[in-house]
TORLUM-804769 format. One record per residue (C-alpha): residue number from 1; x, y, z. Coordinates in steps of 0.02 Angstrom, whole numbers. Example, Ala and Ser with C-alpha at 12.3 -4.5 7.8 and 13.67 -1.06 7.14 Angstrom:
<pts>
{pt 1 {615 -225 390}}
{pt 2 {684 -53 357}}
</pts>
This chain:
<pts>
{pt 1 {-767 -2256 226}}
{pt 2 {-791 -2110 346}}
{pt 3 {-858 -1957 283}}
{pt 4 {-753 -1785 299}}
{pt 5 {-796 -1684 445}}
{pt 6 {-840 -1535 330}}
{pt 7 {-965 -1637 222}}
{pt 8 {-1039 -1700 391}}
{pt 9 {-1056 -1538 471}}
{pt 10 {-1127 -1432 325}}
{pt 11 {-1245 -1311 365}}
{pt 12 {-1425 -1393 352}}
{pt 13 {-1523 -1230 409}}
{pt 14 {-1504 -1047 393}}
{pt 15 {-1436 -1009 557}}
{pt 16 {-1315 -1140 543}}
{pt 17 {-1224 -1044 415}}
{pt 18 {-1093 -941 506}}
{pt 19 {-1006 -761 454}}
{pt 20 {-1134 -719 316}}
{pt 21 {-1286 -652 403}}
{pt 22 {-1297 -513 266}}
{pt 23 {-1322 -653 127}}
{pt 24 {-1445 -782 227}}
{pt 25 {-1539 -641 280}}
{pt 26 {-1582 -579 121}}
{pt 27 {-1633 -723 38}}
{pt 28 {-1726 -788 203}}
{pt 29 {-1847 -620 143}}
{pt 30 {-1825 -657 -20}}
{pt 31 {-1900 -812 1}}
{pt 32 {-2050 -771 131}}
{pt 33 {-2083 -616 23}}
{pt 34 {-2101 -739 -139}}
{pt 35 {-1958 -631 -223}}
{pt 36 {-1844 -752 -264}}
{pt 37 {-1724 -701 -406}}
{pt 38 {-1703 -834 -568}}
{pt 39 {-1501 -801 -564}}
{pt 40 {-1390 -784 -416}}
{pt 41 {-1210 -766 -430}}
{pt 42 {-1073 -790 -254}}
{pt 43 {-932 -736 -251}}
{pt 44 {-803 -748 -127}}
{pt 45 {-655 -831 -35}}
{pt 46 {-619 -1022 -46}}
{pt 47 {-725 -1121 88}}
{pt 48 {-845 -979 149}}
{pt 49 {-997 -1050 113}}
{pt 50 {-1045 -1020 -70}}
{pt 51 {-1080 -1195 -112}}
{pt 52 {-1186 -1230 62}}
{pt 53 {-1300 -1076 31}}
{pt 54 {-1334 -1111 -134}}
{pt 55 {-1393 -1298 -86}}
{pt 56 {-1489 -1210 69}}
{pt 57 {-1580 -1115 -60}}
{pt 58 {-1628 -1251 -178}}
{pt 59 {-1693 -1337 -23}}
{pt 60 {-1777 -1173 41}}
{pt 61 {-1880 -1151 -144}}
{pt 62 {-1930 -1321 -159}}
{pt 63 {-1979 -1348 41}}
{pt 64 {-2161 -1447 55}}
{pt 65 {-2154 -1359 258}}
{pt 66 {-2322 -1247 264}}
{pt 67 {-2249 -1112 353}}
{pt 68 {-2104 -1042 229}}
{pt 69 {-2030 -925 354}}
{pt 70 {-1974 -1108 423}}
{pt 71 {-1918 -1164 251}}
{pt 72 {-1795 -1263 235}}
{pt 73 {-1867 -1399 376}}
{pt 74 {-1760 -1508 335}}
{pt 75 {-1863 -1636 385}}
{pt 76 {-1981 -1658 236}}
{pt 77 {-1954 -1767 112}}
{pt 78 {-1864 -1657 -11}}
{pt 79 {-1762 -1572 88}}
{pt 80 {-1688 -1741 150}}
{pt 81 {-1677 -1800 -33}}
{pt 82 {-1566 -1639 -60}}
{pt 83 {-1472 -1706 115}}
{pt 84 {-1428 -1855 43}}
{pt 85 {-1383 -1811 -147}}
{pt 86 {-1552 -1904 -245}}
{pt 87 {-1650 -1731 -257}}
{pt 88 {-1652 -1765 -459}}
{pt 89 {-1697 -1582 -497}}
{pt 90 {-1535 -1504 -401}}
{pt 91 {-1395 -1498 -535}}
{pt 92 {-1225 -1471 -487}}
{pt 93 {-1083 -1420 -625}}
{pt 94 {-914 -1412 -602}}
{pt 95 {-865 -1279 -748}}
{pt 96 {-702 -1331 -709}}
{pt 97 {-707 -1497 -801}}
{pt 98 {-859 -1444 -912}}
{pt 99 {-820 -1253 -945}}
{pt 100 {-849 -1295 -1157}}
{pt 101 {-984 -1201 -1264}}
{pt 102 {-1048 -1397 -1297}}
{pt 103 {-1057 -1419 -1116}}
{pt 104 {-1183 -1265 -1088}}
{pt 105 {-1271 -1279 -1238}}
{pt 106 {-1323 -1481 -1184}}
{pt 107 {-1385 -1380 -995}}
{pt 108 {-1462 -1251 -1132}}
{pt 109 {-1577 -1401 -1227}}
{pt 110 {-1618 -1485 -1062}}
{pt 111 {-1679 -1345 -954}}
{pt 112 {-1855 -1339 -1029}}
{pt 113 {-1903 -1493 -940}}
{pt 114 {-2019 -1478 -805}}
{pt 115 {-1941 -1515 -640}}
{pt 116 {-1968 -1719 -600}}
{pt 117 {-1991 -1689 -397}}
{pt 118 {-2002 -1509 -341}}
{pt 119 {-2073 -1342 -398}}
{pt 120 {-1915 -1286 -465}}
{pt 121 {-1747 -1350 -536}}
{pt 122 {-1588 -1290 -465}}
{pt 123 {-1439 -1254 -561}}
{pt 124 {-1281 -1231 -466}}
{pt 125 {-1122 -1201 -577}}
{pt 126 {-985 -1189 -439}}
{pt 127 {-795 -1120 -523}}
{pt 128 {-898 -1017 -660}}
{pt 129 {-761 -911 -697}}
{pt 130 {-672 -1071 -781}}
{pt 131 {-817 -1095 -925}}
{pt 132 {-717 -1029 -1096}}
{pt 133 {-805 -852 -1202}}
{pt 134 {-908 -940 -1306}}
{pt 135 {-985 -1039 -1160}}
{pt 136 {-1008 -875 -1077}}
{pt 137 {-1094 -827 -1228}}
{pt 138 {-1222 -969 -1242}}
{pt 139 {-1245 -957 -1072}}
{pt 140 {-1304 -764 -1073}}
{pt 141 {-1482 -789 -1157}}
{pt 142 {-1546 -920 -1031}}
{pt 143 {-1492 -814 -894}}
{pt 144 {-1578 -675 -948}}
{pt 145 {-1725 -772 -978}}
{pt 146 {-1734 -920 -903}}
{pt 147 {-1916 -1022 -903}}
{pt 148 {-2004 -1010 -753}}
{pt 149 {-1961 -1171 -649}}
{pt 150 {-1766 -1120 -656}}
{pt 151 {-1663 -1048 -561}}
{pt 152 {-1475 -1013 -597}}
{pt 153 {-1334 -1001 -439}}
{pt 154 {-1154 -969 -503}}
{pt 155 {-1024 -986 -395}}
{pt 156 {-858 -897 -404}}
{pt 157 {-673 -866 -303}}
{pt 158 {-613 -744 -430}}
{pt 159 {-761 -613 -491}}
{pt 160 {-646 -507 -596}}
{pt 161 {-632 -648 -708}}
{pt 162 {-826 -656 -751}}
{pt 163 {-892 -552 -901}}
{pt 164 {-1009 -400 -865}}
{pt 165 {-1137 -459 -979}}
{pt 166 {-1157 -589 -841}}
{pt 167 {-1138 -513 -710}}
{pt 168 {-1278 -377 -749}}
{pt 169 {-1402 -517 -755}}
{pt 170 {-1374 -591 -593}}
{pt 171 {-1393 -547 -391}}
{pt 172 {-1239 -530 -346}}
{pt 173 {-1202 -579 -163}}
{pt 174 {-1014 -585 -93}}
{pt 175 {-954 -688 39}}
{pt 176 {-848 -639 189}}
{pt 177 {-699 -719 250}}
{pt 178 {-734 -788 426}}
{pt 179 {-669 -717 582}}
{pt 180 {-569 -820 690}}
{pt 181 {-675 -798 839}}
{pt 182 {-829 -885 748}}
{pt 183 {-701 -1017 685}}
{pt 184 {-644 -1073 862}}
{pt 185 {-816 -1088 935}}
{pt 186 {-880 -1194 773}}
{pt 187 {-721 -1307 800}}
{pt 188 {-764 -1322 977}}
{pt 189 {-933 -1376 926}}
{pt 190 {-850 -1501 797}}
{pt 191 {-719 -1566 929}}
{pt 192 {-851 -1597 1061}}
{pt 193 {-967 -1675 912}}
{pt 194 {-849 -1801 879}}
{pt 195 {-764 -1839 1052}}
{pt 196 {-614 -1763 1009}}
{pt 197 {-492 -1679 1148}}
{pt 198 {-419 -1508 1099}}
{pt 199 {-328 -1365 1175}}
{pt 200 {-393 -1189 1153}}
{pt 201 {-205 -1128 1076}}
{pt 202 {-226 -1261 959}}
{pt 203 {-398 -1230 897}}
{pt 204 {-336 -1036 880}}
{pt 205 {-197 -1091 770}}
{pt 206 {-288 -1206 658}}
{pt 207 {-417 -1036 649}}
{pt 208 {-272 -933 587}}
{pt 209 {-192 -1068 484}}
{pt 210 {-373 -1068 368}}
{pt 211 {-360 -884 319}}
{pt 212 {-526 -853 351}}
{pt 213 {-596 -1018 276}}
{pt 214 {-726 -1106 390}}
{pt 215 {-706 -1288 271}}
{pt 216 {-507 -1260 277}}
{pt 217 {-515 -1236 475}}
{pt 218 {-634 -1398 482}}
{pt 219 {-518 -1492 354}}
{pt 220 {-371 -1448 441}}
{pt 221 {-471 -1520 616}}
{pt 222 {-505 -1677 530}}
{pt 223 {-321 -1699 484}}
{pt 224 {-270 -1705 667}}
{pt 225 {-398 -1783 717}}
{pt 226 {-329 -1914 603}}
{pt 227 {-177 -1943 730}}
{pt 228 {-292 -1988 865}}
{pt 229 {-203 -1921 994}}
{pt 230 {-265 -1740 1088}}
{pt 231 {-224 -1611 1011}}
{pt 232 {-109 -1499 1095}}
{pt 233 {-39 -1343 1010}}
{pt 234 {136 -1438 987}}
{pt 235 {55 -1569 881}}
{pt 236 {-42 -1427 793}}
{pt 237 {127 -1338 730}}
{pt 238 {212 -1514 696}}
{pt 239 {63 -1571 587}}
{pt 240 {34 -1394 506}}
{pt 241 {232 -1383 488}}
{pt 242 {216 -1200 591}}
{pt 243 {335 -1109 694}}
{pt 244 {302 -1090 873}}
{pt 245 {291 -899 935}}
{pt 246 {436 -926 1051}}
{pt 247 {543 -943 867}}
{pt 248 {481 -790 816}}
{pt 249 {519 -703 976}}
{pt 250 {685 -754 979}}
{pt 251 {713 -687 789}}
{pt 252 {662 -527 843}}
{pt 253 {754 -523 986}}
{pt 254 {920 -551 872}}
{pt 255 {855 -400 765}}
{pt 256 {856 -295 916}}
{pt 257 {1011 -341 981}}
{pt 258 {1085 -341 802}}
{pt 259 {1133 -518 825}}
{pt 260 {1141 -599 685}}
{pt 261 {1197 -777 727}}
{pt 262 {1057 -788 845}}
{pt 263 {940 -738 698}}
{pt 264 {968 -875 580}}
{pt 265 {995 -983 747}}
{pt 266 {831 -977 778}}
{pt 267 {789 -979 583}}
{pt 268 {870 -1141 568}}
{pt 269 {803 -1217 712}}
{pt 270 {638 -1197 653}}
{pt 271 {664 -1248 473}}
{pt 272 {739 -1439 550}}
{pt 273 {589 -1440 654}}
{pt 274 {501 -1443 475}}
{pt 275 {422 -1265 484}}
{pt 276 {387 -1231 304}}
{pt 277 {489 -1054 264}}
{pt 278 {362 -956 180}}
{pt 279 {249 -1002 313}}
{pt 280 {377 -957 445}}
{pt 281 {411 -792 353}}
{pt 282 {201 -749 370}}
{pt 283 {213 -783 540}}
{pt 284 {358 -667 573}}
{pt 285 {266 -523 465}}
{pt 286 {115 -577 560}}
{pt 287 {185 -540 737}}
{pt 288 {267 -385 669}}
{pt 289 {98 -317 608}}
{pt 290 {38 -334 791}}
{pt 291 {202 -212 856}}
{pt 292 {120 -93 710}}
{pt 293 {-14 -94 777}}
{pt 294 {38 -65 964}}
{pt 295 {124 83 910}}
{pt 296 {-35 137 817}}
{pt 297 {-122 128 985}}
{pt 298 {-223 -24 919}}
{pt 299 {-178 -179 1026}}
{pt 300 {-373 -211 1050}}
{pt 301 {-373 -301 875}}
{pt 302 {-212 -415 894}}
{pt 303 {-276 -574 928}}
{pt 304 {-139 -671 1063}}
{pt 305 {-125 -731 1243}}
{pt 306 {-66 -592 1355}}
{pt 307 {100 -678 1377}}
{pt 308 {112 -639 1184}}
{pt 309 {64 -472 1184}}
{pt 310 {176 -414 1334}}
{pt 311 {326 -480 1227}}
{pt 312 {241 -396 1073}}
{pt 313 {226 -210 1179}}
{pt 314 {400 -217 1213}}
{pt 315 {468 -253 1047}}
{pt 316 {345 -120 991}}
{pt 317 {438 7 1104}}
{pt 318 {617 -64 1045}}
{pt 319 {602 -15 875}}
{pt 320 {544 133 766}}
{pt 321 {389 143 664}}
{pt 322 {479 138 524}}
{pt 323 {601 -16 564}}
{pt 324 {452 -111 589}}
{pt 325 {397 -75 413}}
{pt 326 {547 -101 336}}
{pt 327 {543 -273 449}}
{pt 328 {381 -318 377}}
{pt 329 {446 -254 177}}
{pt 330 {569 -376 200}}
{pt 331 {493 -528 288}}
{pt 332 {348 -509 156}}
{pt 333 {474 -524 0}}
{pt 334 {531 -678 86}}
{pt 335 {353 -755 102}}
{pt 336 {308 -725 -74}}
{pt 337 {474 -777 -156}}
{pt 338 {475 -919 -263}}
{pt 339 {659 -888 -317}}
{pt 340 {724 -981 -168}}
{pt 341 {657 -1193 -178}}
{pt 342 {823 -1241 -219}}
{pt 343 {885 -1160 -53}}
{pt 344 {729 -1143 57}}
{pt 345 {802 -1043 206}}
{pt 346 {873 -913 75}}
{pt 347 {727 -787 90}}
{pt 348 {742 -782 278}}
{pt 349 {924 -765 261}}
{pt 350 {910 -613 154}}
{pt 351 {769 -540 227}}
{pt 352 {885 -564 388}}
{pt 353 {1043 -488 303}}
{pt 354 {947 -350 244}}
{pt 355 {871 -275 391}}
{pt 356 {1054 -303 467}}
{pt 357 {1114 -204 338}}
{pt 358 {989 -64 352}}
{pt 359 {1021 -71 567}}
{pt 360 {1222 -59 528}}
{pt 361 {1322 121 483}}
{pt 362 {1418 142 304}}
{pt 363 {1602 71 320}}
{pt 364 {1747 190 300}}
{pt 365 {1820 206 144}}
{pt 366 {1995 225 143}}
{pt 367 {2057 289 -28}}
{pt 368 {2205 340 -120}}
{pt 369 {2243 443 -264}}
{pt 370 {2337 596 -327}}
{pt 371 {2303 732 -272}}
{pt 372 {2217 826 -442}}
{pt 373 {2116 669 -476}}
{pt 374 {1932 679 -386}}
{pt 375 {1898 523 -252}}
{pt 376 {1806 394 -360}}
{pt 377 {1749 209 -322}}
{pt 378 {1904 113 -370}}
{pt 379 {1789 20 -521}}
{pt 380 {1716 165 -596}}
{pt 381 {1793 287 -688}}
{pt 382 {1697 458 -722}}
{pt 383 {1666 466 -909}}
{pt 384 {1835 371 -978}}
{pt 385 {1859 203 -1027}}
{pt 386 {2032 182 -967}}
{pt 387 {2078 -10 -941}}
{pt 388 {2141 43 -745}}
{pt 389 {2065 165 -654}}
{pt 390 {2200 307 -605}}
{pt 391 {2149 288 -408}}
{pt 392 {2218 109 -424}}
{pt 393 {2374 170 -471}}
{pt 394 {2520 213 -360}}
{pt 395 {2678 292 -395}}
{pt 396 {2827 332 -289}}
{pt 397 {2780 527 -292}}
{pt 398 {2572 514 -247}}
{pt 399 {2540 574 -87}}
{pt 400 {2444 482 40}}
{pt 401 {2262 538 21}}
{pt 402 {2147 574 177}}
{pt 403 {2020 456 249}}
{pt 404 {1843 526 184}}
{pt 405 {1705 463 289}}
{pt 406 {1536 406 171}}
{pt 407 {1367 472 247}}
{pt 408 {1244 341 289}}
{pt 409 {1142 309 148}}
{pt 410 {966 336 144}}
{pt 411 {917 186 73}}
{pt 412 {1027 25 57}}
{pt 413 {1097 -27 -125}}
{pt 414 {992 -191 -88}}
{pt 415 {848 -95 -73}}
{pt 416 {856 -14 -243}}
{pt 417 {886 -189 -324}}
{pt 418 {751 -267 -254}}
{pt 419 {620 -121 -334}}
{pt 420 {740 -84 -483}}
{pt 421 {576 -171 -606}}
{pt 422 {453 -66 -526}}
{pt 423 {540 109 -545}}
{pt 424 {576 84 -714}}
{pt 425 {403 20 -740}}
{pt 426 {360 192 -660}}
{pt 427 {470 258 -779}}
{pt 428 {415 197 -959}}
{pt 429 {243 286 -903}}
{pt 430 {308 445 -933}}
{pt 431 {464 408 -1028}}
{pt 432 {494 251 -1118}}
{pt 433 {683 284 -1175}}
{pt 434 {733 333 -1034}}
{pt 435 {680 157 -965}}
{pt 436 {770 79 -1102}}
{pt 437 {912 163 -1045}}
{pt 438 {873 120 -843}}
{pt 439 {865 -50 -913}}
{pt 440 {1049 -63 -988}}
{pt 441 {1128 -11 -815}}
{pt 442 {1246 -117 -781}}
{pt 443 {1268 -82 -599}}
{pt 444 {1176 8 -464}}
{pt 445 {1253 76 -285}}
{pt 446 {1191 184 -152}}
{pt 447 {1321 314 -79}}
{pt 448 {1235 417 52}}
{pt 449 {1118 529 -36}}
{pt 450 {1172 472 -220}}
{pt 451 {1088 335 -332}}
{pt 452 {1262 300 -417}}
{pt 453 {1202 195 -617}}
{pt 454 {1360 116 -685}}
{pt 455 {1328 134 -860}}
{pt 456 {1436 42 -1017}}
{pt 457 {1478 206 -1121}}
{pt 458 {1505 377 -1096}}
{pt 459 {1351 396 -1226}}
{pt 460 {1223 309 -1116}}
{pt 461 {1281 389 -963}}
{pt 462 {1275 589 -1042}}
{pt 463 {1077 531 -1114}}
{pt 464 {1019 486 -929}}
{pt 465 {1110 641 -850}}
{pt 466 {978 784 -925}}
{pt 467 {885 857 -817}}
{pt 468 {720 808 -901}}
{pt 469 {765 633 -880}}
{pt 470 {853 650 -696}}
{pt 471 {699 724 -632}}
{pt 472 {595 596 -701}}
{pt 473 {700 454 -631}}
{pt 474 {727 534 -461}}
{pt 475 {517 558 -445}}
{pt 476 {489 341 -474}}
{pt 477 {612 316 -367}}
{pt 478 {543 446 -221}}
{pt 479 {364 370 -280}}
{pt 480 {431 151 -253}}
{pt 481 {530 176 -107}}
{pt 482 {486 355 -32}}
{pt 483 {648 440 -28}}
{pt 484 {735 584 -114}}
{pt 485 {889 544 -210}}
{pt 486 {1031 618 -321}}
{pt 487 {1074 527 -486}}
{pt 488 {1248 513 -534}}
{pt 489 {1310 420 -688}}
{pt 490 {1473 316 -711}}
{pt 491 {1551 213 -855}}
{pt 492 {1608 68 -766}}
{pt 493 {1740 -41 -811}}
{pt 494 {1703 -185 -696}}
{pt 495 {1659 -362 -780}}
{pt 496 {1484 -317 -740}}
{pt 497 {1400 -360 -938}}
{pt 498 {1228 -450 -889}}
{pt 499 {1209 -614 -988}}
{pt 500 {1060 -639 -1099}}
{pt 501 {912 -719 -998}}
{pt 502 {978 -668 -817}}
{pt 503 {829 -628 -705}}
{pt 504 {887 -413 -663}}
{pt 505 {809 -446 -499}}
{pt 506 {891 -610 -440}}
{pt 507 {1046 -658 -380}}
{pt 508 {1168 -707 -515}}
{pt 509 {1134 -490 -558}}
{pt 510 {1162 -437 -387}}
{pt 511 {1317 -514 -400}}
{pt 512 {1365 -442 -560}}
{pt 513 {1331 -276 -512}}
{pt 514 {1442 -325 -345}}
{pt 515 {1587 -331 -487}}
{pt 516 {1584 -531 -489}}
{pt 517 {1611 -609 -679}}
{pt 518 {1504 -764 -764}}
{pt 519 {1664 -885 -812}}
{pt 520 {1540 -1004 -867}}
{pt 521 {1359 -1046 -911}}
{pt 522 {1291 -1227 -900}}
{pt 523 {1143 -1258 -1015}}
</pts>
């Protein structure tokens, strides 16, 4: 069986170690100034190095080379017994599968044995944020005083999950993500390693595709290698399941020509190809932080080929700072949706919709009524419960009533759906009846500069429409979404009653509050 390129190309040495100079360099004068701490704790991203260091260290302490600025050698005979997994006194836990207070209390009765090869023994408990309370607790007085031939390395991707109590009694050293640049040239060092054949735009994408992660970029290496053809940027995206740019350039030229068929044309055409959507939907927001930052007068940190970035400075001059954003609000929703695996183009579609909608003027509304009666939405009534609204109905002797053009709104209804959760959650901060009452709207429309709440009783409607409680609502709503509206009240008479256990935020409620009606409900 052959071994996984990130096994085989582990750091051995300290300079081999890439992206975390400010970690190997302290312990490097830890070590040569005999300093070296009896608990450590990582911390950091997935495939940064923790685990690596941490072995580098127990190699580095227990080195037989004379001069210790050289430690580890890596040629002695301990440091190849730690090479090749016999070094008896290097202990690795997985807390994952052994994160019980029996688990730490066994480590507890065994760590007063003297070391059976080198000077010191080596704990290395990688996922320590997994181990349960109590194994925290029986794990606290041998950190803090460990015998003298120990020495303690936890490991750790999520640090806000480890107690203080530990953390107090450890160095704490955190781990940086790894820049693409220093990704690329390792790969290029793995690729020529291994005899492989691979383009530069494909070694950049398999950089960008790790997120930082020097194991994930050398994983995801391996995998292609695996297909043992060269490996050109089109096999890169077919493998990965990635969009090519030209996709992405083609969606954004739809937005700026307000073409939507071309949009989810070129949505579509990269979902067959077997782009993965949320994937496709990071790329998009990806390309659209780079016309942010053109517009911010920072191109010199967008990464691309200048083919790219002369497409990206003209879409950056063909839209406004603040389309962009709302562009990259959107696409972002889309990438973290979950809501959408039954239909998986759904969150581009709607992402796509929405930014059409924001791009497009209010419709006319064409209305009529008598002439006494004030212009209302045909299904909402102001404060009555009437079974018809008067404006639907039409006798021989109403006048015609004028066109009235709506304003633009500031905001689109969609908009306000989407962050409905988090202004109420703003809400119950300061006032938690009045989000009781936010929460029993039944409806929720945007009419130029008015939030308009359909509301089931005249009761609920007269509660939200104090002052107190307008001004508080208006100020989370300003605060989510960062504009100024009016709140008007309605008692609606539209089928729009929200079934027990619908999701406020999802679909089936949009549609309700569009004035659709549940006819049935399949358990």
């Amino acid at each position: 069986m052959t071994q996984a390129f990130y096994r085989k190309w582990r750091p051995q040495k300290w300079d081999e170690v890439l992206g975390q100079a400010h970690i190997t360099d302290t312990l490097q004068n830890a070590l040569v100034g005999e300093r070296v701490g009896h608990a450590y704790l990582f911390a950091g991203p997935r495939g940064t190095g923790k685990t690596s260091v941490a072995r580098l260290l127990a190699k580095a302490v227990n080195c037989q080379a004379d001069n210790v600025s050289a430690r580890p050698c890596d040629e002695c005979e301990y440091c190849k017994a730690v090479n090749e997994n016999r070094f008896l006194d290097l202990i690795e836990i997985d807390a994952a599968s052994n994160n019980g207070v029996d688990d730490v209390r066994d480590l507890r009765d065994k760590i007063n044995f003297s070391p059976s090869q080198g000077q010191f023994k080596i704990y290395i408990i990688d996922e320590v944020h997994m181990l349960s309370t109590p194994a925290f607790n029986a794990l606290l007085k041998t950190l803090e005083e460990p015998p003298p031939h120990a020495i303690f390395i936890l490991a750790t991707t999520e640090i806000h999950k480890i107690p203080a109590t530990v953390l107090s009694r450890c160095q704490r050293h955190e781990f940086r993500r790894v820049t693409v640049e220093v990704i690329v040239k390792q790969l290029n060092i793995i690729a020529e390693g291994e005899n492989l054949t691979a383009n530069a735009d494909a070694l950049q994408l398999i950089a960008r595709q790790s997120n930082g992660g020097m194991r994930d970029a050398i994983s995801l290496l391996d995998q292609l290698s695996s297909t043992r053809e060269k490996i050109t940027l089109e096999l890169a995206q077919t493998v990965l399941g990635t969009a090519t740019n030209e996709t992405v350039i083609e969606l954004i030229d739809a937005i700026r020509d307000k073409a939507p068929g071309a949009g989810l044309q070129a949505i579509h055409r990269a979902l067959d190809a077997g782009s993965d959507p949320r994937q496709l939907a990071r790329q998009i927001v990806e390309y659209l932080r780079a016309l942010m930052l053109f517009q911010m007068g920072n191109d010199n940190q967008i990464d691309a080929t200048q083919d790219i970035k002369t497409k990206m400075d003209a879409h950056a001059k063909n839209f406004s700072a603040t389309a962009v954003l709302k562009m990259m609000r959107a696409f972002n929703s889309a990438a973290v949706d979950q809501r959408g695996g039954w239909q998986p183009s759904l969150g581009l579609e709607l992402a796509l919709a929405d930014i059409l909608e924001i791009n497009e003027p209010a419709p006319v509304i064409q209305q009529r009524t008598q002439p006494e009666q004030r212009n209302v939405a045909p299904a909402e009534v102001k404060r009555t419960q009437a079974p018809e609204p008067a404006p639907a109905k039409k006798t021989e002797s109403s006048p015609e009533q004028k066109s009235e053009a709506v304003p633009d709104p500031k905001i689109s209804t969609q908009e306000i759906v989407g962050a409905w959760k988090n202004i109420r959650a703003r809400v119950k901060q300061s006032d938690r009846n009045l989000e009781a009452l936010l929460n029993s709207c039944k409806s929720l429309e945007v009419k130029g500069d008015t939030l308009i709440l359909g509301m089931a009783s005249e009761v609920l409607a007269e509660k939200i429409e104090k002052e107190e409680s307008v001004e508080v609502a208006q100020k989370a709503v300003s605060d989510e979404l960062g504009v100024l509206l009016k709140i008007k009240c309605v008692v609606t008479n539209a089928n729009g009653e929200m079934p027990s256990g619908v999701d406020q935020n999802g679909l089936v409620a949009a549609a309700i509050q569009a004035g659709g009606k549940v006819v049935d409900i399949q358990e």
